[in-house]
N, C-alpha and C positions, 0 to 999 in steps of 0.2 A: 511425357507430361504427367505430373504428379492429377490427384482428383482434384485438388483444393486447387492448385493453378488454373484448372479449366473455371471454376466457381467462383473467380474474382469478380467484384464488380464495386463501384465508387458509388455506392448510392446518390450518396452530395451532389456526383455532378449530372445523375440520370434525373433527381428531382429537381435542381436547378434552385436550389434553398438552403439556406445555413440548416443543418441540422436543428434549434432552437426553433424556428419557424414549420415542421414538417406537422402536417395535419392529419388526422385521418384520408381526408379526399387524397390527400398526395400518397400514403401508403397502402390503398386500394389502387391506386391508379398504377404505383408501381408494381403493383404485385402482377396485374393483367395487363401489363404494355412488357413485362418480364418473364410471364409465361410460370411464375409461380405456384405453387398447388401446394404447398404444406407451410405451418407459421410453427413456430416454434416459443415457447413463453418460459422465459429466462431470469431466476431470482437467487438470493443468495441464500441457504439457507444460515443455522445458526454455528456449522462448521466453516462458513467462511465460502465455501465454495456453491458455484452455479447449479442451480438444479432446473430440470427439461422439461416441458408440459409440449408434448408434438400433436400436430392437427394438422388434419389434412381435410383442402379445400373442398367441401362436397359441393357449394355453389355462393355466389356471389352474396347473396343473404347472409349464408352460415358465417363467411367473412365479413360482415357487417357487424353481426350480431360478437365474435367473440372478442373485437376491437372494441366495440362500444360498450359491453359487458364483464369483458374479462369471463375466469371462469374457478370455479370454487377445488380448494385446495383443504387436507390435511396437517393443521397449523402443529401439530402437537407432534406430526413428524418430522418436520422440519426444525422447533425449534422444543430446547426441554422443558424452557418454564411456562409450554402451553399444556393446560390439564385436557387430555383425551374429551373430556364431557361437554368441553366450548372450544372443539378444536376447527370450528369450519371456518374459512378465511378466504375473502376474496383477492384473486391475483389481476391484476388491471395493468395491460401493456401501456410503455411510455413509449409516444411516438419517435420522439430525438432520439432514443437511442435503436432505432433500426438496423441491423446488419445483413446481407448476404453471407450465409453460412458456408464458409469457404472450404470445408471439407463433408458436406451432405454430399452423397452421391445424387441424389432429388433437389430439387432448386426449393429453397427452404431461407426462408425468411426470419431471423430472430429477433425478438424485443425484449427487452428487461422490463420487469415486471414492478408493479407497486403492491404492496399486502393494504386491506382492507380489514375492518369489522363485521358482524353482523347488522351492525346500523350503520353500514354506508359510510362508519367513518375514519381517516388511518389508523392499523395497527397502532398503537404508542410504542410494544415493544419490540416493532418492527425494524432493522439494522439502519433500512437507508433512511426512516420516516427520525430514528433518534438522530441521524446526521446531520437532517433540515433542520428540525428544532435546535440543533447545538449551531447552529451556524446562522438560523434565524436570532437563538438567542444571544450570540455575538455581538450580532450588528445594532440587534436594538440596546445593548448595555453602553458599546463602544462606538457607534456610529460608522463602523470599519467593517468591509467584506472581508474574511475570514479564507484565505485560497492556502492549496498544498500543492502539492505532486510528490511523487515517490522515485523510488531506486530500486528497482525491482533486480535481486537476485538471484540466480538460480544455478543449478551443475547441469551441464549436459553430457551423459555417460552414454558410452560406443566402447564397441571392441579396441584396446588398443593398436596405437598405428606405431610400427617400427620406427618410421622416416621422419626424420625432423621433431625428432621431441624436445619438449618445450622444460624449462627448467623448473623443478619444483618450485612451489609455489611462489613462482615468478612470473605470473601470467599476464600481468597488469597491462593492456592496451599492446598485447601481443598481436605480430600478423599474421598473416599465412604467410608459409606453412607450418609457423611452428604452432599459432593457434586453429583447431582444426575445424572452429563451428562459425566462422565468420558471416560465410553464406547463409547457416541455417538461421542466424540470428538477424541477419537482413529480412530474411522475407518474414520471419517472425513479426519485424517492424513495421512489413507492409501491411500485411492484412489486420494488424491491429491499428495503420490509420486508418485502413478502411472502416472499419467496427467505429472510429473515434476518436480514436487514443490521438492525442497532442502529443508528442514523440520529442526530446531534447537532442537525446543521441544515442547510441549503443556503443558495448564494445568487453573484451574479455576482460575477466577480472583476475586477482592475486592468484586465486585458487586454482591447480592442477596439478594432479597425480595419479599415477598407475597403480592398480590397486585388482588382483587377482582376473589380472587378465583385460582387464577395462580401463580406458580411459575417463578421467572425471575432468573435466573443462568449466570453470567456472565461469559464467557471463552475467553483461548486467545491461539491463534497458532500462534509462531515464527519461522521465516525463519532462512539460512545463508546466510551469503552477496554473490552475485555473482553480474555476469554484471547487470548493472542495467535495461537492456532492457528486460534479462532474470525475473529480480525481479517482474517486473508492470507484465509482462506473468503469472508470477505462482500468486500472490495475485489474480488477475481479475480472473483466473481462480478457485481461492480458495472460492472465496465471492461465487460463482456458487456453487462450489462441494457442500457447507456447508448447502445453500437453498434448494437443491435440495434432499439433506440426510435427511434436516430437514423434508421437505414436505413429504418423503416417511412416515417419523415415525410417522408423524402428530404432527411434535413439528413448532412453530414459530420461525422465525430465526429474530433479527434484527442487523446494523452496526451501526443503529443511534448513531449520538453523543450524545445524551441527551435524554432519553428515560423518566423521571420522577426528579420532585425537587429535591435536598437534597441526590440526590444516585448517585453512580459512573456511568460518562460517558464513552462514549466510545471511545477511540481513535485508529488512525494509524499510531503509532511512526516510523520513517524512521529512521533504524542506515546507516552512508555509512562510507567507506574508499578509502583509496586511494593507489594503486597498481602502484609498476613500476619491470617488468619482475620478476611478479608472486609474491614479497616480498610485504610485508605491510609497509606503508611509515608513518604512523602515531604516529609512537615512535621514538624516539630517545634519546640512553642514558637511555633508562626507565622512559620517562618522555614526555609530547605531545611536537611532532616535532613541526618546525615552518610551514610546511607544511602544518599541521592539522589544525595550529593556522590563515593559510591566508584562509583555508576554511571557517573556523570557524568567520573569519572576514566576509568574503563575506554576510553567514548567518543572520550575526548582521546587515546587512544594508539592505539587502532585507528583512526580515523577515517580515514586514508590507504587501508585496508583498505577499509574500509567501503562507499567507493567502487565496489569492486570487483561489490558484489553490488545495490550502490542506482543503480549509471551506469554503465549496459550498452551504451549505443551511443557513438560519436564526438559527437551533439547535447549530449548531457551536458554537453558541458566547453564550448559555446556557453553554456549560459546559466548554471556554474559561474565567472561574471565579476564584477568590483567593479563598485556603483551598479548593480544589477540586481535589488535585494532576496531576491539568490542568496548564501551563503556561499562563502566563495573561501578563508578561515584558519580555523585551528584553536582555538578560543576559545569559551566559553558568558557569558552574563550573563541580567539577568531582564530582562523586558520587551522585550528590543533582535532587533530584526532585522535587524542586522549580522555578527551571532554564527553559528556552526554548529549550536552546542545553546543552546536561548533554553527558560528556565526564564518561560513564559506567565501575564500575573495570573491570580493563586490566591485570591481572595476571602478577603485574611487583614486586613484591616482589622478583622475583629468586630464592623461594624458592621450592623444590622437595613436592609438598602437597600430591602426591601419596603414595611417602614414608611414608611419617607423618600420615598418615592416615593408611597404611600398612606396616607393621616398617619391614615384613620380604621381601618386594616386593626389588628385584635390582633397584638402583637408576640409575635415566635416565633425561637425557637433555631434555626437549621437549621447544621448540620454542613458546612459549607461546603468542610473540609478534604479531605472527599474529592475535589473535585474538579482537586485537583494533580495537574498533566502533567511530564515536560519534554520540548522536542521538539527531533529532529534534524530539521536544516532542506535539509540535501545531496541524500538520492536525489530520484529521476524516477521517472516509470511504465513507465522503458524496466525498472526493475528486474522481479526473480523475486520477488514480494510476501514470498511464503515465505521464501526463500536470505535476503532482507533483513531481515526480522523475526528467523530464524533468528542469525544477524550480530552485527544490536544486544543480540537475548538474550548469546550471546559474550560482548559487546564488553563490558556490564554484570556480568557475571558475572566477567572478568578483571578489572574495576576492583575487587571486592569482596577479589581476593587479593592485591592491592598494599599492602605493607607502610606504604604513604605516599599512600593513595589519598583521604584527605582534604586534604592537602597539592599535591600533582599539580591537584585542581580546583581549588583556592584559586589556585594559579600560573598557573591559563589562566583565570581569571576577568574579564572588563573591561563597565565598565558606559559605557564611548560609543562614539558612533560609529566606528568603525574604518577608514569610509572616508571621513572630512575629514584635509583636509590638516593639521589642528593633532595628528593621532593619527598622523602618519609614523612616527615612530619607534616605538610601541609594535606597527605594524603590522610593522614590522621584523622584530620580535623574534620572532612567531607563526609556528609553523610553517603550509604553505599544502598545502592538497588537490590529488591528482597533475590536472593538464592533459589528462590523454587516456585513451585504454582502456589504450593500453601502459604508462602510467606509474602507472596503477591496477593491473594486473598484476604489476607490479614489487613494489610494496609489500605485493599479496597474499601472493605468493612468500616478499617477505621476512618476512611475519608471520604464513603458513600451520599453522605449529606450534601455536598459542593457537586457530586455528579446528575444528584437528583432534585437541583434548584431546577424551577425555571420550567418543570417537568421532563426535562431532556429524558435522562436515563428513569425509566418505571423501576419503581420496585419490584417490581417482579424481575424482569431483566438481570439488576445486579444480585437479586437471590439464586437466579440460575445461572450468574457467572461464578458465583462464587462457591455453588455448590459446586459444578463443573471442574472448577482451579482445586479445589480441597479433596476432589475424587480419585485423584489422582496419586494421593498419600504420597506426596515425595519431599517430604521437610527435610532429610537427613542423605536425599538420595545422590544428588552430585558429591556428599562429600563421602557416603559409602562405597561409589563405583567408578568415582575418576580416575581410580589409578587399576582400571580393571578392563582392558583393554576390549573383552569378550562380551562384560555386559554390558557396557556402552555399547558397543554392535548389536546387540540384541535390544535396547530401546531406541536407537538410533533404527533398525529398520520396523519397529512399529510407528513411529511415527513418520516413516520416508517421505510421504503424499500428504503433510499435513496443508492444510490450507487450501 
């Protein structure tokens, strides 16, 4: 039995409460009916990933005091556009999202954390604090909740196995034995419901191949939509669970977008919808609302932007290439993944497929309609889950106050391929996603004004995303080193672990 196996445990059902309802009383009471002695204070920093504040129980008090206080943090190391001089910042545990740390070797309790000011009041240019306001700002423009989920992908690399190999990159919802991480990717699944994670399904992806000795196994885990404040919580914490299972087994974990020439990248498709008192708003008639379509507009004008917050590193614009089953133009349709934003079948046929499938089963109505997405198909998991969920909320919300924003989606609409040669010219005509961090920078800059209505994004914020994106000097670098098989490997493994 592995560590983390013995470390499991379902909070949910020891507290007997939807997560959403857990109080303080109830997470002191778990923590001593559990025999718990260390909390651990869990936030993201401005690299995307989870950073540790660990405490150990001196007594029942001390545990009062750093629930109901939180406890003061270096903001200026955590994020760059904080000045060293007003860098102190309060970290203040959310009780919903409570986990049992399933590989502490010490029974260890985690909460993700909120950043504060020195007056008590939210960071502004805090990750998760700009996701509420862009999602707070949604709903009061459009009257509609604002929900995502993600497609988290990733490789998992092991010594190659002689027996049963899998065909290059032919991996797609491979089984065993020729996919070889099925199991690891299960229990990956479990302990990220435990943590929270709303879970759709799992399974291997295109990507695998043997490469100096090791096996690269491409996998993917899909959420369901929920709030989207909830969404960026469970991915952030899912990119953890997954490292951290890997590291126990002794396998590599990576998110990179671009890991090797000529092989499937990796991406972090974001599906979202749009909710008004609990219904799905993205149909109508069996066919996309206009609703869906002033999102969907919004997306086609920021998209250039978009960039900025979804393609954080140089790999980005590696696997941001045509014939790559990467979007490279600005355009959506249904079904195609060729597109940037691909409106995914929605079970609007009408027809009973359980029946059809089970000719003795009672035929039944099921509301199928809820399950309409649409997804942006551009960022990585180099991105800030947050800044980028934050983003699309934006992006979605200025299509809604386009005077022609059913019109603008109808004009970027195409339903073929885009990259055969019989579609040159309509590829022409589409505008195409910037090449690099700088030329994502650029576009921020020039479309900065729409992210910072409303006060979502600080100014400050997008001056340190954009210094960030421009530090990177790589304006000319995919089209200097793509055909340079060496230097690619050599920026592909500085950024291996991004995210």
């Amino acid at each position: 039995m592995t560590n983390s196996e013995s470390n499991v445990c379902d909070i949910v059902a020891c507290i007997k409460k939807p997560r959403a309802a857990f109080t303080k009383a109830d997470i002191k009471k778990f923590i001593k009916a559990q025999g718990i002695r260390h909390v651990n204070f869990m936030y993201p920093g401005g690299d995307g990933r989870l950073k540790t504040l660990n405490f150990v129980l001196n007594d029942e008090a001390y545990l009062d005091e750093i629930l109901s206080c939180g406890e003061r943090v270096d903001g200026s190391s955590l994020f760059s556009y904080i000045e060293a001089s007003s860098s102190d910042l309060y970290v203040v545990p959310r009780f919903s999202s409570a986990f049992v740390d399933p590989f502490a070797k010490l029974p260890t309790l985690c909460l993700l954390c909120s950043f504060f000011n020195k007056d008590g009041e939210p960071l502004e240019s805090s990750p998760e604090y700009t996701l509420r306001k862009a999602c707070a700002a949604f709903k009061k423009a459009t009257g509609l909740e604002f929900q995502a989920m993600g497609e988290l992908e990733y490789y998992v690399i092991a010594p190659e196995s002689a027996s049963f190999p899998a065909v290059d990159q032919r991996g797609y919802h491979e089984s065993a034995p020729f996919a070889k991480f099925n199991e690891f990717r299960q229990k990956c699944m479990h302990y990220i419901s435990l943590a929270g994670g709303l879970i759709k399904y799992g399974h291997s992806e295109v990507g695998n191949f043997t490469q100096d000795g090791k096996l690269y196994e491409q996998n993917e885990i899909e959420f369901l939509p929920c709030a989207a404040e909830d969404a960026a919580n469970q991915l952030t914490v899912a990119k953890w669970m997954i490292r951290n299972l890997g590291a126990e087994y002794g396998y590599d974990i990576t998110f990179a977008p671009k890991i090797t020439v000529g092989k499937a990248g990796s991406g972090l498709h974001v599906h979202m919808r749009l909710m008004k008192n609990g219904k799905n708003q993205m149909l109508k008639g069996g066919k996309i609302s206009d609703s869906a379509k002033r999102a969907i507009a919004g997306m086609m004008k920021l998209a250039p932007s978009i960039t900025a917050f979804g393609n954080m590193n140089p790999t980005s614009y590696f696997r941001l290439v045509p014939h790559q089953e990467a979007p490279t133009n600005v355009c959506w349709g249904d079904r195609n993944r060729s597109v940037l934003v691909r409106v995914p079948l929605g079970w609007t046929a009408k027809t009973d497929l359980c029946k059809q499938a089970n000719p003795k089963e009672t035929a039944a109505a099921y509301n199928t309609a809820e399950k309409q997405t649409v997804e942006m198909r551009s960022p990585d998991a180099s991105a800030n889950v947050y800044l980028l969920m934050a983003g699309l909320a934006v992006a979605c919300r200025y299509g809604f106050s386009l005077k022609d924003g059913v019109k603008v989606a109808d004009a970027t609409y195409v339903n073929v391929n885009i990259h055969k040669k019989e579609n040159e010219k309509l590829l022409s005509t589409l505008a195409t996603l910037p090449d690099s961090c700088a030329a994502s920078a650029d576009c921020l800059e020039e479309q900065r004004a729409v992210y910072e209505e409303c006060g979502v994004f600080s100014p400050a914020m997008i001056d340190g995303i954009l210094a960030q994106l421009r530090a990177f000097n790589d304006r000319t670098l995919r089209r200097d080193i793509q055909k340079k098989p060496a230097e690619v490997a050599k920026l592909v493994k500085e950024y291996f672990y991004c995210g």
